[in-house]
C-alpha positions in Angstrom: 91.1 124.7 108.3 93.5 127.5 107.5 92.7 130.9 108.0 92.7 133.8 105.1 96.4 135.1 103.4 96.7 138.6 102.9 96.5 139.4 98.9 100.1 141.0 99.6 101.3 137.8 101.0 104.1 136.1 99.4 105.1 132.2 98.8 108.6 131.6 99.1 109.5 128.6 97.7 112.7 126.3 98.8 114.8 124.2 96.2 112.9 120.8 97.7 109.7 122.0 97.4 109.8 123.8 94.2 110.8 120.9 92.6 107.9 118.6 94.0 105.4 121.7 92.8 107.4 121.4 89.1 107.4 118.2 89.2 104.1 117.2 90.2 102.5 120.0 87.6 104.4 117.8 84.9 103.8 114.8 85.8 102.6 113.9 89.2 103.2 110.2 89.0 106.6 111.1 88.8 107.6 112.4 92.5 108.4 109.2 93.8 110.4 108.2 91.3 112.3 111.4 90.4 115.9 111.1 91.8 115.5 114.9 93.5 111.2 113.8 94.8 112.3 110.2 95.8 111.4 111.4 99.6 108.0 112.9 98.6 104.7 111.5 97.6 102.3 112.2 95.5 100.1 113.3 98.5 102.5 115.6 99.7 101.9 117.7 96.1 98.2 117.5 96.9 98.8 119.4 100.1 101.9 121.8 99.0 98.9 122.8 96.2 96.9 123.5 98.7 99.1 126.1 100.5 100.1 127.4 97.3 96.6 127.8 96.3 96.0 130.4 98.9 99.2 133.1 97.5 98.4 135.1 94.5 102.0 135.5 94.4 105.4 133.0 94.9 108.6 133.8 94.8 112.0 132.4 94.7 115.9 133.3 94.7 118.3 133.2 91.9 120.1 130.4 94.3 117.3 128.5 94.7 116.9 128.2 90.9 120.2 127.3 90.2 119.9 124.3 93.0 116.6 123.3 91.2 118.0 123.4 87.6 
């Protein structure tokens, strides 16, 4: 089980993994099949949503946006 996150605590989100968490919002179905997801699972969404869950708050960098986009 994982322990408690600080309410300050911050997600910071990689290109590969924002993209699964996008992705999967849309259309979950779609991971595996998604040239950019094609590595990733549905299951591995379920868990990512898990983590991200537990942060009020996640962040990115303008350079990982542009990789995502």
């Amino acid at each position: 089980m994982l322990g408690p996150i600080s309410p300050t605590s911050v997600l910071l989100l990689d290109a590969n993994v924002l993209l699964v968490l996008l992705v999967g919002l849309w259309k979950p179905e779609r991971i595996p099949t998604f040239k950019n997801t094609e590595t990733f699972t549905e299951e591995d969404f379920e868990l990512l949503t898990l983590i991200v869950e537990r942060y009020q708050r996640i962040a990115t960098t303008p350079h990982v946006l542009t990789e995502v986009s």
